[in-house]
ZAMARGU-4260 file (C-alpha; in steps of 0.2 Angstrom, whole numbers, plus 5000, padded with zeros to 4 digits):
<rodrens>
0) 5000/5000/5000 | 5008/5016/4993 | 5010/5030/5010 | 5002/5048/5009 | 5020/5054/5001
5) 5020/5039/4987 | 5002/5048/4983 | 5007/5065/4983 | 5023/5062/4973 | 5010/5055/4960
10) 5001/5069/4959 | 5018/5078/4959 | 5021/5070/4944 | 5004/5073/4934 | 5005/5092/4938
15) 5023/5092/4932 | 5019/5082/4914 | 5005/5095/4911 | 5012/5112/4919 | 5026/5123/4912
20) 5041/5119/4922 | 5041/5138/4930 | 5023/5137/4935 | 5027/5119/4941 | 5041/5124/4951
25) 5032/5141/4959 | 5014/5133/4965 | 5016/5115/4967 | 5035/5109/4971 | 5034/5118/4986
30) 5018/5110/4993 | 5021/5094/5003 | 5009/5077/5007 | 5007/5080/5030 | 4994/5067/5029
35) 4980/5056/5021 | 4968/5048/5036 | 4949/5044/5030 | 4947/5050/5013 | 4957/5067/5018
40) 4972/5073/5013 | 4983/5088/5022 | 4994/5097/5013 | 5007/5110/5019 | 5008/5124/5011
45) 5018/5142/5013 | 5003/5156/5017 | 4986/5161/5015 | 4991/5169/4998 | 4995/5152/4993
50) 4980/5144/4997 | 4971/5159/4988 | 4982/5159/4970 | 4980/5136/4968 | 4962/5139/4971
55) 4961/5153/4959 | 4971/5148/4945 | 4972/5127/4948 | 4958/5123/4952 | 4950/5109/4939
60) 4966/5103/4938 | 4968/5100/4955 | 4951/5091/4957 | 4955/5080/4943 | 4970/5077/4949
65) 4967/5072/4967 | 4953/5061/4961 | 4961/5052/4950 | 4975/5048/4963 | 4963/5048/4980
70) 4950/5042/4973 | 4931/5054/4970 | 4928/5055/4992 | 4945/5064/4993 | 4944/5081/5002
75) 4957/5091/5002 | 4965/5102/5016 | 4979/5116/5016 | 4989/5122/5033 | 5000/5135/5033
80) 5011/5140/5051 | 4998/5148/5065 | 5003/5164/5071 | 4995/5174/5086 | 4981/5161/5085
85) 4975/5164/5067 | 4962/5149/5062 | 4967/5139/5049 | 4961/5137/5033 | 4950/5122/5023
90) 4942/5119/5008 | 4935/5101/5000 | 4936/5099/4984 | 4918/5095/4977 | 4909/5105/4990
95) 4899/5122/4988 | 4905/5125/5004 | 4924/5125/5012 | 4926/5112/5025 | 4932/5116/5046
100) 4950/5118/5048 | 4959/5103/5054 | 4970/5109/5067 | 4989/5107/5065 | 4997/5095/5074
105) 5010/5098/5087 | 5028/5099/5079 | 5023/5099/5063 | 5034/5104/5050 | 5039/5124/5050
110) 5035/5134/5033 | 5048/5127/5021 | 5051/5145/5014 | 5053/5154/5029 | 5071/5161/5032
115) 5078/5153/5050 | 5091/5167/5050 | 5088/5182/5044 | 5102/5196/5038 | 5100/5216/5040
120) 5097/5223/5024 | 5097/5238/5016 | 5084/5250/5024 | 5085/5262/5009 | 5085/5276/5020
125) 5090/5294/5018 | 5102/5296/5031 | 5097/5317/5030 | 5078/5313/5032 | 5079/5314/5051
130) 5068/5322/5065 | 5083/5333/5070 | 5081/5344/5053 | 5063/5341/5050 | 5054/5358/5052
135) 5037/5358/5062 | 5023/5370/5065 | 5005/5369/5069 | 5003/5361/5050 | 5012/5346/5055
140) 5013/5345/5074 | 5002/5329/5077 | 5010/5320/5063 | 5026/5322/5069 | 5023/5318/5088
145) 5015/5301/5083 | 5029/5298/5071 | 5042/5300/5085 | 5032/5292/5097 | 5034/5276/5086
150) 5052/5279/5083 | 5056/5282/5100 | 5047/5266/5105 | 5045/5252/5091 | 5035/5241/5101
155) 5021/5250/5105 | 5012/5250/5091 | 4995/5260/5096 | 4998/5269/5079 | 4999/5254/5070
160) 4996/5256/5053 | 5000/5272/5052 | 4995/5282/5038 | 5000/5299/5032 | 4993/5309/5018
165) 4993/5325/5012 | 4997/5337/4996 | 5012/5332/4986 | 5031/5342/4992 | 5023/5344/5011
170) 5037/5332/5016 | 5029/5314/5020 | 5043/5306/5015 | 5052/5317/5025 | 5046/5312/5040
175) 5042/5292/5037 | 5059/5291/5034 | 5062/5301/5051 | 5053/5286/5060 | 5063/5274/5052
180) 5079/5280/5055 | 5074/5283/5074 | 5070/5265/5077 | 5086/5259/5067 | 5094/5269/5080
185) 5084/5265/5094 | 5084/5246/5090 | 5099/5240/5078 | 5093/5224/5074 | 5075/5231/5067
190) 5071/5224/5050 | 5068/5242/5043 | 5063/5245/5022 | 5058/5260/5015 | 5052/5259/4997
195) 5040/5267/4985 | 5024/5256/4981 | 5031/5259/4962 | 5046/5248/4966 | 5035/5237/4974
200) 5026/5234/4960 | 5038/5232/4950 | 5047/5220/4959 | 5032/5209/4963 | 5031/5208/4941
205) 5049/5204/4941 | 5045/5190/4952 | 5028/5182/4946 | 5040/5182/4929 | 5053/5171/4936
210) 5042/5161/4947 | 5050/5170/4962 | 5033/5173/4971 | 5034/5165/4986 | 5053/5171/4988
215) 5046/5190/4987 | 5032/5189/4998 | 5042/5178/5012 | 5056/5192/5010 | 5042/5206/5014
220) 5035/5195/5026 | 5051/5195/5038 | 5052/5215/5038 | 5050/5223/5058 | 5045/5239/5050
225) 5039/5242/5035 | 5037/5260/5027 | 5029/5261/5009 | 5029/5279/4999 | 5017/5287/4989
230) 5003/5268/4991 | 4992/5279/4982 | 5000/5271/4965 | 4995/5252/4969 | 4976/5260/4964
235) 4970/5250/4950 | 4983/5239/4952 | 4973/5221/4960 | 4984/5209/4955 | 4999/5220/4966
240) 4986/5223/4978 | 4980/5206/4981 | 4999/5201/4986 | 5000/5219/4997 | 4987/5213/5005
245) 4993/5196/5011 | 5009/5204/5016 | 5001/5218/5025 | 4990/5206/5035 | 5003/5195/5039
250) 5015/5209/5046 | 4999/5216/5057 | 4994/5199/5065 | 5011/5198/5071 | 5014/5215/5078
255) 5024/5222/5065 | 5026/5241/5061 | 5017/5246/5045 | 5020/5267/5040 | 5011/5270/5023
260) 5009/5290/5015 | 4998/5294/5003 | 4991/5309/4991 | 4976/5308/4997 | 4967/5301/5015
265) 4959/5281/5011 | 4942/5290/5011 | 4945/5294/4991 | 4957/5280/4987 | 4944/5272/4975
270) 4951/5259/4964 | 4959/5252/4981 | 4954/5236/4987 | 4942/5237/5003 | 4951/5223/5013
275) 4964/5236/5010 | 4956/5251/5015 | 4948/5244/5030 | 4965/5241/5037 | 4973/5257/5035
280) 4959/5263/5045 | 4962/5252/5059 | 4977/5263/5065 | 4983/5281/5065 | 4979/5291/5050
285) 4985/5310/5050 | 4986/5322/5038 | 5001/5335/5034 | 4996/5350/5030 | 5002/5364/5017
290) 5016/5374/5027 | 5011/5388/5035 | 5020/5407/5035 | 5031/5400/5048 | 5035/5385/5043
295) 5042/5390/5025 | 5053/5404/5031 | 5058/5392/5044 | 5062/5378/5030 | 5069/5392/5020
300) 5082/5397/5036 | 5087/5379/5036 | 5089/5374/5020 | 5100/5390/5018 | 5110/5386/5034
305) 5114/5367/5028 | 5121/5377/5009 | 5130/5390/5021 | 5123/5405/5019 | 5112/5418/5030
310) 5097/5425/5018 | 5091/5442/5022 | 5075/5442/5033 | 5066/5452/5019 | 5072/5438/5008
315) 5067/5424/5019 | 5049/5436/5022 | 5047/5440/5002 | 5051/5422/4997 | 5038/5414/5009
320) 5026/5426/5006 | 5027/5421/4987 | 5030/5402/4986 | 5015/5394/4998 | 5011/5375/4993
325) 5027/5365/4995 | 5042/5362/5003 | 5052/5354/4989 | 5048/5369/4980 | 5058/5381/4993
330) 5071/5371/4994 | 5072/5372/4976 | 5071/5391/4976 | 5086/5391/4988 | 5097/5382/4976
335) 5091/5393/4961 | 5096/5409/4973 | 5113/5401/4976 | 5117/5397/4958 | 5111/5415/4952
340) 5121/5423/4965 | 5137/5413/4959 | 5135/5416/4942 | 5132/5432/4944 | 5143/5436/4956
345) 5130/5446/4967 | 5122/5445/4985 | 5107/5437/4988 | 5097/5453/4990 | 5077/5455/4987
350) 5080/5463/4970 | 5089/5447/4966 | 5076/5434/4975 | 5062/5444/4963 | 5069/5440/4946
355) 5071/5422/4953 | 5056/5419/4956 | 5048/5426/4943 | 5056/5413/4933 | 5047/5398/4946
360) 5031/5406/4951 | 5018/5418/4950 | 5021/5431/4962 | 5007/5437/4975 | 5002/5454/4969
365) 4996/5462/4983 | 4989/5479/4980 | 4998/5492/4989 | 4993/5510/4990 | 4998/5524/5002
370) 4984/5523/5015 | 4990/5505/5019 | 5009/5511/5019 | 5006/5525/5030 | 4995/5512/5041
375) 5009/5500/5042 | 5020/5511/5045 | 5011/5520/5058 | 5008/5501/5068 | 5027/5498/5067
380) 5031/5514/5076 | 5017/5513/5088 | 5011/5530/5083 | 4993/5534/5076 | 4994/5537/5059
385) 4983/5555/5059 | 5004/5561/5065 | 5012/5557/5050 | 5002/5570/5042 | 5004/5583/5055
390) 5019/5598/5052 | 5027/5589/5070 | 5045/5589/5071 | 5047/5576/5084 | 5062/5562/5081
395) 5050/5547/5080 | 5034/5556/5069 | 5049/5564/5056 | 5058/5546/5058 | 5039/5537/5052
400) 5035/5551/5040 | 5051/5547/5028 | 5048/5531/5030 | 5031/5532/5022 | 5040/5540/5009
405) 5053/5530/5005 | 5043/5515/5004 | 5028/5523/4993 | 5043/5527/4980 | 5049/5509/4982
410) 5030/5499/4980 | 5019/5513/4972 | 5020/5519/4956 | 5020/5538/4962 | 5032/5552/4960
415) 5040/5563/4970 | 5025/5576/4968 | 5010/5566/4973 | 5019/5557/4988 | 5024/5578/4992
420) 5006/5581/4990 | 4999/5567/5002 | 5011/5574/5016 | 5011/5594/5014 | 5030/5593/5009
425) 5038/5597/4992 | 5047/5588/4981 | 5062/5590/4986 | 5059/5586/5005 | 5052/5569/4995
430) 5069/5566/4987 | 5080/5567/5002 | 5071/5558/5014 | 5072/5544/4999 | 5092/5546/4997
435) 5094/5546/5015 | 5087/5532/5018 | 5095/5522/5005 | 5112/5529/5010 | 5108/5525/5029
440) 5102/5505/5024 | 5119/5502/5019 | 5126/5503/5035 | 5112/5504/5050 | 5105/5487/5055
445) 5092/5493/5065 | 5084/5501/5049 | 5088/5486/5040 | 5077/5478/5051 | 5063/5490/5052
450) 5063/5490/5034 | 5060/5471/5032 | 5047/5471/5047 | 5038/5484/5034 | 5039/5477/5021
455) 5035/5459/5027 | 5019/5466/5033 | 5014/5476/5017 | 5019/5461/5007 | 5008/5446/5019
</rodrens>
């Protein structure tokens, strides 16, 4: 009497005479005979997503097969290894229904693709993506406190999946990769990957070509943390997600760390498979908004500090002011500013940030008349703005009223005579106060100062 491996090794056979060798070789070699007691036979095999791909693409071939072999009562049964108590899995062949799980018995043989000793690896990590030069503000606050708390502590996983979305250039993958970096640091021996979904993709079609499946998804599966950019671009994808899935589920049932970011919140990812979207809801989800005021000039200081330069506040204020919805775009303003100011062989001075960005973006035109100057003026100096018309000759009021002059030349388009008009002066009292200031900005940093405080509240 043949034994239950004798059987299978038929079968083995059959499927091999009829199957392409790579197909052969990816969805049956791996599978192995664990027993054949009263019509049912148990087969081991690596995972859920296994079980899910012979059903799906082998099925009439297995139930000839195993019919032919077993004889027509056979019922067939997968088990894969149990982790944190997940029921197993089966089905019988023949039946509208799938049949109970038949527990696995104790010391039975582990996953035959799972890796007993498992190697660092490459966590493609950008070693300048860290929390120390990551910029926060009010736009980003919560996503970064939860991204360090994981960090900080990799085994508390409250946050776990956590997903992050948010316009493109707001600097997600700034901070995912943070997180990583913080638990490489924390805990050396983390299995951490960082890795676009694209790549993904692409390498999951490289291995369904080779027959290299199960080696993919057992490599994904052994991953501590796993952080996945821009998952966005898996929509539509349902083969890639089907496998996502299995992998995704797998590192969740056993406490792994999974750090997704996306364009957009899971609420609008249609094309995206709801398994999927149900479990990126389970955790954290938090949402990076568009930098604020603060924010830019602060990634603006930074950016300029890390290049070795200082940028004129009114620089830091104008550019700011000017270029709103991302950071990779002020970062890229900066290295435009450097290069011009090489080139040309100039200082990075407003005039110069203007031509700049004319070039990148359409500057904010705010309208800017005399009344709002001589308002602006009048808050900087803590005066009331009725004073700057008066004939008064006291230091602070004759300080305010040149300045109103000075900046209606520089933002308006009046002359000398209508700005003379406004204040009772002439036209020549106009000029100077114009030239003196000028003369004086070269060399006064206190003026320099008042100036860009003016300025940055005409222009915001």
């Amino acid at each position: 009497m043949e034994s239950h491996s004798q059987l299978w090794e038929r079968c083995l056979k059959i499927f091999q005479d009829i199957l392409p060798a790579e197909q052969f070789d990816a969805w049956f070699k791996p599978v192995t005979s664990v027993s054949y007691v009263d019509n049912k036979l148990t087969v081991m095999v690596p995972s859920p997503f296994f079980v899910e791909q012979l059903e799906e693409r082998y099925f009439n071939l297995l139930c000839h097969t195993l019919r032919k072999v077993y004889g027509a009562n056979v019922k067939l049964y997968y088990h894969y290894n149990q982790v944190n108590n997940e029921p197993s899995t089966g089905i019988t062949i023949g039946s509208s229904k799938p049949s109970p799980a038949v527990a696995p018995k104790p010391g039975a043989t582990s996953n035959p693709f799972q890796q007993q000793e498992l190697h660092d690896i490459d966590a493609q990590l950008n070693p300048r993506y860290t929390f120390e030069n990551y910029c926060s503000s009010v736009c980003n606050r919560v996503a970064r406190s939860i991204g360090e708390a994981i960090g900080n502590d990799p085994r508390c996983k409250t946050f776990n999946p956590l997903f992050l979305f948010g316009a493109p250039g707001v600097g997600k993958t700034h901070l995912i990769q943070a997180i990583g970096i913080r638990v490489k640091e924390i805990n050396p021996q983390n299995r951490v990957l960082y890795i676009t979904s694209r790549l993904f993709e692409s390498q999951y079609t490289t291995a369904v070509r080779n027959g290299k499946i199960n080696d993919f998804i057992n490599f994904y599966q052994s991953i501590d943390t796993l952080i996945i950019d821009d998952i966005q671009d898996l929509i539509g994808k349902q083969s890639t997600q089907n496998t996502f899935y299995h992998i995704f589920d797998h590192l969740l049932r056993n406490q792994k760390q999974l750090i997704l970011a996306s364009d957009c919140c899971p609420s609008k990812m249609e094309g995206m498979e709801e398994r999927l979207l149900s479990r990126f809801k389970r955790g954290m989800t938090a949402e990076l908004e568009r930098p604020d005021f603060d924010l830019r000039k602060e990634v603006l200081r930074q950016k300029a500090e890390q290049d070795g330069l200082e940028l004129p506040d009114d620089v830091l204020g104008f550019i700011a002011s000017n270029v709103t919805d991302s950071i990779r775009e002020l970062e890229g303003i900066v290295v435009s500013l450097i290069a011009h100011a090489t080139v040309l062989n100039q200082d990075i001075t407003l005039d110069l940030t203007r031509k700049v960005l004319a070039n990148v973006v359409k500057l904010n035109k705010k309208q800017i008349n005399f009344e709002i100057i001589a308002q602006e003026v009048a808050n900087y100096y803590k005066i009331d703005p009725d004073q700057i018309f008066t004939k008064s000759r006291k230091r602070e009021i004759s300080d305010a009223r040149q300045m109103v002059m000075f900046m209606a030349k520089k933002h308006t388009n009046m002359p000398f005579t209508a700005i003379g008009t406004r204040l009772a002066r002439t036209h020549a009292t106009v000029l100077y106060a114009c030239k003196n200031i000028e003369e004086r900005l070269g060399f006064e940093k206190q003026l320099q100062n008042d100036v860009s405080k003016i300025e940055n509240a005409l222009l915001n």
